[in-house]
C-alpha atoms as one frame of an Amber mdcrd trajectory, in Angstrom:
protein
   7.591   2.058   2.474   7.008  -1.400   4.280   8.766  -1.965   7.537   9.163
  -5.193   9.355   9.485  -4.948  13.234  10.539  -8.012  15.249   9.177  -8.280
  18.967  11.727  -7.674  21.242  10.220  -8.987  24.806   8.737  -5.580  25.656
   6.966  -4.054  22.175   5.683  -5.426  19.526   6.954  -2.966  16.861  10.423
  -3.466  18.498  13.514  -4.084  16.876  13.329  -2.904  12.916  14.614  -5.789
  10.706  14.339  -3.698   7.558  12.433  -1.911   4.713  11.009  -2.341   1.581
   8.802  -0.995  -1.112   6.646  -4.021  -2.094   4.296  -5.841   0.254   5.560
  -9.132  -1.038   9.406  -8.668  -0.550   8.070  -7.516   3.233   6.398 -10.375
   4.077   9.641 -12.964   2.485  11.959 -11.149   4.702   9.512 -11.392   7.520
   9.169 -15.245   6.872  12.944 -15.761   6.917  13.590 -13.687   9.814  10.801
 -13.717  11.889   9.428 -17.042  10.931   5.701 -16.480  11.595   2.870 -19.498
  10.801  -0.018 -16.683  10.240  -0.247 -12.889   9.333  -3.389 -11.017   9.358
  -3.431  -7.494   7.358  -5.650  -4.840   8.974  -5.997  -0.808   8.094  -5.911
   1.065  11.250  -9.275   3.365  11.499  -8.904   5.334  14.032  -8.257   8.944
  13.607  -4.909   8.920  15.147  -3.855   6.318  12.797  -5.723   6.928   9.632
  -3.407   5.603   6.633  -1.705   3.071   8.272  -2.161  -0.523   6.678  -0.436
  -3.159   9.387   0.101  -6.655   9.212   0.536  -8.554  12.461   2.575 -11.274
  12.964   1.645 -14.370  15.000   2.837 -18.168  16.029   0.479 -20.305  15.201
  -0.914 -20.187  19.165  -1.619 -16.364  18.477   1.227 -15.112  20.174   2.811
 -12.306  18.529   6.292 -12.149  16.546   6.133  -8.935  14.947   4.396  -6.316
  12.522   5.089  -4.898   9.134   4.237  -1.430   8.916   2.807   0.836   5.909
   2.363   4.673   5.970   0.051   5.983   3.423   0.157   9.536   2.128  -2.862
  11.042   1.266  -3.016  12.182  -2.236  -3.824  15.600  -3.643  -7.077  16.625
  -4.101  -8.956  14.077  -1.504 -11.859  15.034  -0.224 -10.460  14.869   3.292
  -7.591  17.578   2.249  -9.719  20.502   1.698 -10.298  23.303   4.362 -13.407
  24.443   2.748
C-alpha cells in the first residue's frame, strides 16, 4: 500500500493525504495535492527499515513537501526468513 504524507511544519511524514495500491496513482495524487517540482525514490537499508521503498518530495530549491511511503512484506521462503 502507497501512502502520501504532506509536511505539516514540524514532520515530514505529517499529515496523511491518502492511500493507494499503485505507485503511479500515488505520485498523481501527490502532484495535485502536494504539488512537488522533483521526487527522488530511495529503498531504506538500514536494518530498522529494511522493506521500506520511500519517495521524497521536494520544491524545486530542495525543500521538502512530503513523502510517499511503501511497506514491503517479505515473502515466504526468503533466505532472510529462515531460523536455521
Amino acid at each position: 500500500m502507497w501512502k502520501v504524507y504532506k509536511y505539516n511544519g514540524h514532520y515530514i511524514q505529517g499529515d496523511l493525504v491518502s492511500e493507494h495500491t499503485t505507485e503511479s496513482a500515488a505520485l498523481n495524487k501527490a502532484k495535485k495535492k502536494i504539488n512537488y517540482s522533483r521526487a527522488v525514490k530511495s529503498k531504506l537499508p538500514t536494518f530498522k527499515q529494511r522493506g521500506k521503498i520511500v519517495i521524497w518530495l521536494d520544491r524545486e530549491d530542495g525543500t521538502p513537501m512530503g513523502v510517499i511511503v511503501k511497506k514491503t512484506r517479505k515473502k515466504k521462503g526468503d533466505a532472510t526468513a529462515s531460523t536455521e
